[in-house]
N, C-alpha and C positions, 0 to 999 in steps of 0.2 A: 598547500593551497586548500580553502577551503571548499568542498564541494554541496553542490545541493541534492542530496539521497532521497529516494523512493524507496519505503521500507516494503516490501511485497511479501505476504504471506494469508496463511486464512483468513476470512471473516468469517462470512458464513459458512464455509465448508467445513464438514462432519458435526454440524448442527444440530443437524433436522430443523431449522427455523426456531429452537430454543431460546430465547435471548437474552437468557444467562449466560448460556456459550458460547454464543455472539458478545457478551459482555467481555468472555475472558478472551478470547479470539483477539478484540482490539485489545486488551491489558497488554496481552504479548506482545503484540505490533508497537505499542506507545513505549513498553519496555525499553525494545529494538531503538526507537527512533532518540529517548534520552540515552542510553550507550552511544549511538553514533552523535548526538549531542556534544555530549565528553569528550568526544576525536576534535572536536572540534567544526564540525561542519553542522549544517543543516535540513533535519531530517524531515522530509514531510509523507503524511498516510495521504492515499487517495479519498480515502473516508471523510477524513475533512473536512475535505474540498465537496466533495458528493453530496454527504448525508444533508446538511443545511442545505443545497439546491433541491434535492427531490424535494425535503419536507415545504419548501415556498414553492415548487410547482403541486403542491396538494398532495405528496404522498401522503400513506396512512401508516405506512410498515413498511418496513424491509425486504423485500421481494417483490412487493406489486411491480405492477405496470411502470409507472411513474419512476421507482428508485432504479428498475433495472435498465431504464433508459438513459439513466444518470451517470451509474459507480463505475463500469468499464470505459465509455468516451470521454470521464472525468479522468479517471487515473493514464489513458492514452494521452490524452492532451497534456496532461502534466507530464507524462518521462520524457514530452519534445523538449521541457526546459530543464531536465534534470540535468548535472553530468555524470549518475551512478545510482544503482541498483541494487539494494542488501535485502537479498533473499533468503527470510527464515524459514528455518523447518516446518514440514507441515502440509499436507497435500493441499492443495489450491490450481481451481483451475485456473479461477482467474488472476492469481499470481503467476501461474505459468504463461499465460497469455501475453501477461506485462514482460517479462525476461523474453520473452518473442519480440514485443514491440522495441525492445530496448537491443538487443543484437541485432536488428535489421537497421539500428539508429547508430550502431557501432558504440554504446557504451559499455561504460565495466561494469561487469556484474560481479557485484560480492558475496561470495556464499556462507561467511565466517567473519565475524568480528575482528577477529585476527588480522584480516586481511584487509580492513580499510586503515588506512594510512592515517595517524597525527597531522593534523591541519596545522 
């Protein structure tokens, strides 16, 4: 069956607001989500979804005011439609925060590629 995955891992975290690192942050994440592509399912980044909302409510950057009101109640609204969670390596708080919103939602969290199933 095919599922619809939230890939959760850094973005900005151990950056320092770089955004080069920020650059390779998402490469990772995009990685993650064409692997779980190949399963056959449907992967989506909360980035996404977020970065194009801040940038048309007027952000400037990353961080400000405007995106940080965006990137966490974007990606919580989106794991209400997910049905799983592929959590890569990598400290993240706000990836941590999503594997919270998603086991109080009762889904599966995948921690290894391994471990999501052939759609």
């Amino acid at each position: 069956m095919t599922q619809l995955i939230l890939i959760a891992g850094p973005y900005r975290s151990g950056t320092d607001g770089v955004q080069a690192r920020i650059d390779a942050n998402l490469k990772k994440l995009e990685e993650a989500a064409l692997a779980v592509y190949q399963l056959g399912h449907v992967p989506v980044i909360g980035e996404w979804l977020a970065l194009p909302l801040a940038h048309a409510a007027g952000s400037k950057a990353v961080g400000d005011e405007i995106s940080e009101a965006m990137l966490y109640p974007v990606a919580h609204r989106l794991i209400t439609k997910c049905d799983a969670i592929y959590r890569i390596a990598g400290e993240s708080r706000g990836a941590d925060m999503d594997i919270e919103v998603a086991r109080k939602l009762g889904l599966t969290v995948y921690t290894s590629l391994d471990a999501i199933p052939q759609a």
